[in-house]
Backbone as a printed PyTorch tensor [residue, N CA C, xyz], in Angstrom:
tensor([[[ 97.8160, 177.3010,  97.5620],
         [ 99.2460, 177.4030,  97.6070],
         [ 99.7840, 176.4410,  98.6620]],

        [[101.0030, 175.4770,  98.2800],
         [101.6080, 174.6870,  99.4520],
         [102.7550, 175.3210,  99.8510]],

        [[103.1580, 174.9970, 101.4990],
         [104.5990, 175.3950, 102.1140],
         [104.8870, 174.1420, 102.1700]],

        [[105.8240, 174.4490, 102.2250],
         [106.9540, 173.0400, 102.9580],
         [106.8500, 173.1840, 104.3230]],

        [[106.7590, 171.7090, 104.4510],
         [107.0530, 171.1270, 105.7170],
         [107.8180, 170.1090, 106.6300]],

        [[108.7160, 169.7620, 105.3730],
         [109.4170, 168.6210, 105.6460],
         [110.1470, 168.3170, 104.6790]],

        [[111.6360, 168.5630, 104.4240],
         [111.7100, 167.4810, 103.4210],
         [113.3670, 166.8670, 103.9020]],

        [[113.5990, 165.5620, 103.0730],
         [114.2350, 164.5710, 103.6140],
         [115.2760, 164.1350, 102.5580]],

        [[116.5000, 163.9350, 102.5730],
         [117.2230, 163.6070, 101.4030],
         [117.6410, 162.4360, 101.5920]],

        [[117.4760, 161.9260, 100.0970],
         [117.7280, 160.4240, 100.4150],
         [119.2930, 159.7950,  99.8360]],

        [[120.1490, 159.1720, 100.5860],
         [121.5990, 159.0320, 100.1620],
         [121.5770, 157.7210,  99.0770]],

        [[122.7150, 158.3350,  98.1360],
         [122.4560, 156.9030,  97.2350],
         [121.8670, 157.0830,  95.5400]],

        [[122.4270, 156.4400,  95.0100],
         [121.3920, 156.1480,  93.6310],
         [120.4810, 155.5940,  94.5220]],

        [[119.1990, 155.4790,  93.2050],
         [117.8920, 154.8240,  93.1850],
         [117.6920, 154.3370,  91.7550]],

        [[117.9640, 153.2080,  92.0170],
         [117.5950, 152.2850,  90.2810],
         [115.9970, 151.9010,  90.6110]],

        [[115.5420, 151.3900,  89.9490],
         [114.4270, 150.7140,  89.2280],
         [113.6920, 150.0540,  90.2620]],

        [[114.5590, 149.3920,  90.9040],
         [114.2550, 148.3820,  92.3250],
         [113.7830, 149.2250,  93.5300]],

        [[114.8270, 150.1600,  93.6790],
         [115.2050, 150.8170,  94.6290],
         [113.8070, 151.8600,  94.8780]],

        [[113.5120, 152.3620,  93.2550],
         [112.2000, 153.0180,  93.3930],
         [111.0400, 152.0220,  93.9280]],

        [[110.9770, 151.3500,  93.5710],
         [109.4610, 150.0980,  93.4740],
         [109.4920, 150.1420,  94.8220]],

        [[110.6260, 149.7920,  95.8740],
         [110.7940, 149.7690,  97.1710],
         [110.2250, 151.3700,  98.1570]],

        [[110.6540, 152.0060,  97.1820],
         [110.6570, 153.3740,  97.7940],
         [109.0090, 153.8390,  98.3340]],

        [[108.0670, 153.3720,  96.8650],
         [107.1370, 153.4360,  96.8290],
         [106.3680, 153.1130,  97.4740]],

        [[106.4220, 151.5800,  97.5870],
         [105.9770, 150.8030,  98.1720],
         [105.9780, 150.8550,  99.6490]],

        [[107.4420, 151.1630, 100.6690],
         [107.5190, 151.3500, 101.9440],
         [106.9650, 152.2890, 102.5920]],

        [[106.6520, 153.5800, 101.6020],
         [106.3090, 155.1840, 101.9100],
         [104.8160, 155.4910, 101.2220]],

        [[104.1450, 154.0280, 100.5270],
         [103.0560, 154.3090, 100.4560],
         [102.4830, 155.2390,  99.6770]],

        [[103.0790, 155.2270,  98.4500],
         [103.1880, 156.2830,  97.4600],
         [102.7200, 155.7520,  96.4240]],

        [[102.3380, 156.5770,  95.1040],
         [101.4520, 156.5410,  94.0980],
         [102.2870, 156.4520,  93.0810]],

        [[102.1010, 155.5640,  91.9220],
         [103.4520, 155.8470,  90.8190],
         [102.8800, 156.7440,  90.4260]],

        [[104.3510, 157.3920,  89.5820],
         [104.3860, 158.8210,  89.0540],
         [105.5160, 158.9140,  88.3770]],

        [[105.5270, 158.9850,  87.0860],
         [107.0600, 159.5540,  86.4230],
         [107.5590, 158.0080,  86.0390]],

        [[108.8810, 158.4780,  85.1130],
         [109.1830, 157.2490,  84.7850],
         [110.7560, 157.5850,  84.6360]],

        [[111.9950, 155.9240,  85.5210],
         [113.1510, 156.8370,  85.9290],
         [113.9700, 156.9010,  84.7800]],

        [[113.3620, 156.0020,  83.5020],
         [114.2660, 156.5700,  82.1500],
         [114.4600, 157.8830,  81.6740]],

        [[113.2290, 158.4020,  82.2070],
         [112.9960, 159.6440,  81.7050],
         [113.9230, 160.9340,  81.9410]],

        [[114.6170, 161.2780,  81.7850],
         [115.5120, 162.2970,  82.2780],
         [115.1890, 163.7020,  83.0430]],

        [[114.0330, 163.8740,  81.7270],
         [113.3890, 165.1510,  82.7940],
         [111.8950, 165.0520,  83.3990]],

        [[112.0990, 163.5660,  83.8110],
         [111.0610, 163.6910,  85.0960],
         [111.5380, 164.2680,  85.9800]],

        [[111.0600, 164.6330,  87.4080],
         [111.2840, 164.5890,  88.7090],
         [110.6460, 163.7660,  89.7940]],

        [[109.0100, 164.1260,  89.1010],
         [108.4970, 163.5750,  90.3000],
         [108.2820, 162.1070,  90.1120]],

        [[108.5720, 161.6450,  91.4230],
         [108.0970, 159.5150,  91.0050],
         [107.6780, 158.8510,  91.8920]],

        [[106.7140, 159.9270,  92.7910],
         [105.6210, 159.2890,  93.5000],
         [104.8720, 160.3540,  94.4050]],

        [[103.8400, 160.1070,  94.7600],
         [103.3240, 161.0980,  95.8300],
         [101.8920, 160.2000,  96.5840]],

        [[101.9910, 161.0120,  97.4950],
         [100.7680, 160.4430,  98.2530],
         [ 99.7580, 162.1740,  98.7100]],

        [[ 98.5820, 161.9420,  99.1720],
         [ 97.7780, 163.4520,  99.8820],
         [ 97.5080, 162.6570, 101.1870]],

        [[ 97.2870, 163.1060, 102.2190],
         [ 97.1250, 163.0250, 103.1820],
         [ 95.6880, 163.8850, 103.7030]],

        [[ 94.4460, 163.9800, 103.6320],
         [ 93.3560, 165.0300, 103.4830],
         [ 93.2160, 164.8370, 105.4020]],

        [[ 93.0770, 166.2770, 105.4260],
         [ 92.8270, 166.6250, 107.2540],
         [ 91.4060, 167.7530, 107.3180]],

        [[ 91.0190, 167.6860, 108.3640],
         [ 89.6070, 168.6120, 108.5980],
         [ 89.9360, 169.7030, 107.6550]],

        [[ 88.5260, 169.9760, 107.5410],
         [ 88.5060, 171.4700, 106.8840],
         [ 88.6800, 171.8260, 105.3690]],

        [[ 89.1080, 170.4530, 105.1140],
         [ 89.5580, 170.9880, 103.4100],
         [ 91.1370, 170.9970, 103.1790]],

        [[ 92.0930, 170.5580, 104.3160],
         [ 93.3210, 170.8080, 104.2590],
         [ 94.1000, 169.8120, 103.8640]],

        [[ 95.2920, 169.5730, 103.6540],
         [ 95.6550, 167.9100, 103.2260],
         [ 97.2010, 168.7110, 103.2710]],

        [[ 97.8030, 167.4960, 103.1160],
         [ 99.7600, 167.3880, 103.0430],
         [ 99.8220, 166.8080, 102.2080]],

        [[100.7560, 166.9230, 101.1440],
         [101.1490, 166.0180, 100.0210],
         [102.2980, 165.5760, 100.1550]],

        [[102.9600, 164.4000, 100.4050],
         [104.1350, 164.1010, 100.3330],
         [104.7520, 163.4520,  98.5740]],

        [[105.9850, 163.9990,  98.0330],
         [106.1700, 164.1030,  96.8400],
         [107.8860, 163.5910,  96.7140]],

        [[108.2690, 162.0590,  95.8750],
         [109.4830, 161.5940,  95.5940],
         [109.7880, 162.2610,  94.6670]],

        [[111.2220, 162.7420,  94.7390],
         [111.5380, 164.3160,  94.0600],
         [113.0960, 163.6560,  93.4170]],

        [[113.1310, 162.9260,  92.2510],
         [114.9650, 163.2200,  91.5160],
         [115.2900, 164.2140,  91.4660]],

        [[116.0810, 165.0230,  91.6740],
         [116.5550, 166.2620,  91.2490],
         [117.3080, 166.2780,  89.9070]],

        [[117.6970, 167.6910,  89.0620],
         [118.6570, 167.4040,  88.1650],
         [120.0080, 166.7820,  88.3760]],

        [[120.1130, 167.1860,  89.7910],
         [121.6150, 166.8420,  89.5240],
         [121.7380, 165.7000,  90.0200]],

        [[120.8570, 164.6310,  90.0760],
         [120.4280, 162.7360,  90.3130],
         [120.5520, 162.6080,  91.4680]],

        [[120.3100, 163.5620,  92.5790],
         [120.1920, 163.4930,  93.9170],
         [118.1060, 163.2190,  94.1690]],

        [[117.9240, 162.1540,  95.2800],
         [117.0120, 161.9720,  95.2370],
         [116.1700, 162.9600,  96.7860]],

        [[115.2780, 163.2500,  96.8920],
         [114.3660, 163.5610,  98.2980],
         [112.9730, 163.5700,  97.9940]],

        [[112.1300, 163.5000,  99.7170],
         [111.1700, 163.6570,  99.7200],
         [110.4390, 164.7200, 100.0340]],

        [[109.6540, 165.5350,  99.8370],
         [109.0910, 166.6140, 100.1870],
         [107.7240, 166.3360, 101.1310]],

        [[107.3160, 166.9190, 102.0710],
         [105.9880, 166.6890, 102.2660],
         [105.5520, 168.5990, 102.3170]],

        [[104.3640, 168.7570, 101.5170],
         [103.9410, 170.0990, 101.5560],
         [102.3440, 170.2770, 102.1690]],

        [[102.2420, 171.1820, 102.4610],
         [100.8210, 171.5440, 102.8140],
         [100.1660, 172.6160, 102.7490]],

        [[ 99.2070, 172.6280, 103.0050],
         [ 98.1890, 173.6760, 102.3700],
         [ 98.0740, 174.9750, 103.0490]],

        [[ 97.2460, 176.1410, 102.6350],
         [ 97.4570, 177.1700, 103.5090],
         [ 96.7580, 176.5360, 104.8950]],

        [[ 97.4650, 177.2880, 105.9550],
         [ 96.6950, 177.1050, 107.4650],
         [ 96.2100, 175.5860, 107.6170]],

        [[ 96.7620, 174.8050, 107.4440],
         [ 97.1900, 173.8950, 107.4140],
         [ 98.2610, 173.3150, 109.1850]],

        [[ 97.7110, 172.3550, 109.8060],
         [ 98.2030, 172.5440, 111.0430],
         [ 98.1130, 171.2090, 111.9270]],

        [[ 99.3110, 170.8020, 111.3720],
         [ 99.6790, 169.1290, 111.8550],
         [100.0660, 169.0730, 113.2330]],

        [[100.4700, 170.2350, 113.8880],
         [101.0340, 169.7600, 114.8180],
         [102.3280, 169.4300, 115.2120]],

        [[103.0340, 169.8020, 116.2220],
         [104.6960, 169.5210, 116.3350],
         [104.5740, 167.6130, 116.7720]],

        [[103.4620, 167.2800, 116.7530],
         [103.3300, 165.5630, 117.1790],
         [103.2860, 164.7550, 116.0880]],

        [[102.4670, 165.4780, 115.1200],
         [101.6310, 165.2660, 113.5610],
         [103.2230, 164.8640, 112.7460]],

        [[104.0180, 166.1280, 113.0630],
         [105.1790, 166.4370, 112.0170],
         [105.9660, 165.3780, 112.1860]],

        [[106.0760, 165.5180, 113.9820],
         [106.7590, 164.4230, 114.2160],
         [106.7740, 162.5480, 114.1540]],

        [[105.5520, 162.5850, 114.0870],
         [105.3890, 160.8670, 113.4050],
         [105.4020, 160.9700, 112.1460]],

        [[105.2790, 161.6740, 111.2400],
         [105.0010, 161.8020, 109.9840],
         [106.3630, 161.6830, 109.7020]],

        [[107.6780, 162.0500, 110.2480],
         [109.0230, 162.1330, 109.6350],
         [109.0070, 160.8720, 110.0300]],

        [[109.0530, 160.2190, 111.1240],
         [109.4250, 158.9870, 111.2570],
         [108.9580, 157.7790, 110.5890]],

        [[107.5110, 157.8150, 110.4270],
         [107.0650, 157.3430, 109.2390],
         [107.6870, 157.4000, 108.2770]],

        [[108.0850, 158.5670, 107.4410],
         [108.6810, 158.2310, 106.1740],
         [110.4030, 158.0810, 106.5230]],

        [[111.0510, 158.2430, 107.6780],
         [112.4830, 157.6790, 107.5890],
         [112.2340, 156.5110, 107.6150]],

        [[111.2690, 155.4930, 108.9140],
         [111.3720, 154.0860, 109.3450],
         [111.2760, 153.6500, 107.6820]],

        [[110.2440, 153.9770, 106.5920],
         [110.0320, 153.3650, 105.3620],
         [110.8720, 153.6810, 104.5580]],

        [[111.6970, 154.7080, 104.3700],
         [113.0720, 154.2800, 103.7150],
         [114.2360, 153.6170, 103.9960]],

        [[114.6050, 153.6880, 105.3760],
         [115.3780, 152.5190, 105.5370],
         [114.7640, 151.4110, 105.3850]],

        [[113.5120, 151.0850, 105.7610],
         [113.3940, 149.6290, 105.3470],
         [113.1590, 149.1780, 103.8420]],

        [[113.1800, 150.5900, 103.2530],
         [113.5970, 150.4530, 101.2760],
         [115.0520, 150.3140, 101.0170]],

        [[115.9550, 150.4830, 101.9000],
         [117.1330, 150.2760, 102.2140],
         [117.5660, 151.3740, 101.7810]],

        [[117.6190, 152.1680, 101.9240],
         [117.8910, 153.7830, 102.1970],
         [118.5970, 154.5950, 103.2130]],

        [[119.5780, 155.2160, 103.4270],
         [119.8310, 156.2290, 104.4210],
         [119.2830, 157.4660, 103.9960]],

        [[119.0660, 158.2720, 105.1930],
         [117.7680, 159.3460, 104.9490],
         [118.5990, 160.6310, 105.9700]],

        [[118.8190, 161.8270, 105.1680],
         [118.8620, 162.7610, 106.4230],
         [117.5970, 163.7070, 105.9450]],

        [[117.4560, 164.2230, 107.4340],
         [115.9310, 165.6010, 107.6530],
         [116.9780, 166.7890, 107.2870]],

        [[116.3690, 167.8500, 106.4040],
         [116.4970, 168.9240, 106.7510],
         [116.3200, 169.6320, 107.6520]],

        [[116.7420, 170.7940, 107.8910],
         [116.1450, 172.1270, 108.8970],
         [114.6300, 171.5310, 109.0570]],

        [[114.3960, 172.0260, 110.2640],
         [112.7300, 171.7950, 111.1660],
         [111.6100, 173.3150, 109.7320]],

        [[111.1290, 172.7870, 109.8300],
         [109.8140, 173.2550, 109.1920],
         [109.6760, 174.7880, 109.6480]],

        [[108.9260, 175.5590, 108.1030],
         [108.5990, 176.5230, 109.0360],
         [107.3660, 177.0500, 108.7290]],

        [[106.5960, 175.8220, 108.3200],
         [105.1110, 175.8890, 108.1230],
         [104.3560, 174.8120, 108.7310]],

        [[103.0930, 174.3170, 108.9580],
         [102.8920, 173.2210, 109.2220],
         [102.5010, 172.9640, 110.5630]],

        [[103.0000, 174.2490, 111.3120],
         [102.7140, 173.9060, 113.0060],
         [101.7720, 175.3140, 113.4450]],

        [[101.4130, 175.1430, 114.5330],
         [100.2230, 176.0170, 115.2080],
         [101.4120, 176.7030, 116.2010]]])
């Protein structure tokens, strides 16, 4: 089972370009296709940590054509308030430089020790 641990909304359409960029800056896996209407997902990466544990971070369209990123993780699962914290910055610094504005949600309420 995954919790959330992060997730990030991204301002803006995302055309075609905008994805390839998205991907590409945040190091993500294609996934989905954006003709598709009822895709959602259109990229992800795992992140694998001791023990068997890993974070998945997941590019999320929504229905209502709002875009975000999720990062989830596993049970007992335990990045760290340092872990969490480069990990957001990581994926804000790589959407703005996909040319993106990015806000964080609420702080996590899984993910830390």
């Amino acid at each position: 089972m995954l919790h959330d641990i992060l997730a990030i909304d991204i301002q803006g359409d995302v055309d075609q370009a905008g994805l390839e960029r998205l991907r590409t800056h945040l190091g993500l896996k294609k996934f989905g296709r954006l003709t598709d209407e009822w895709d959602q997902q259109f990229g992800y990466r795992k992140i694998d940590q001791p023990g068997g544990h890993y974070a998945k971070i997941v590019l999320y369209r929504d229905f209502d054509g709002s875009w975000e990123v999720q990062v989830m993780g596993s049970e007992n699962l335990d990045l760290g308030t340092d872990g969490i914290s480069a990990l957001k910055r990581e994926l804000l610094n790589g959407m703005e430089a996909a040319g993106f504005l990015a806000s964080v949600r609420d702080e996590p309420t899984s993910g830390l020790s």
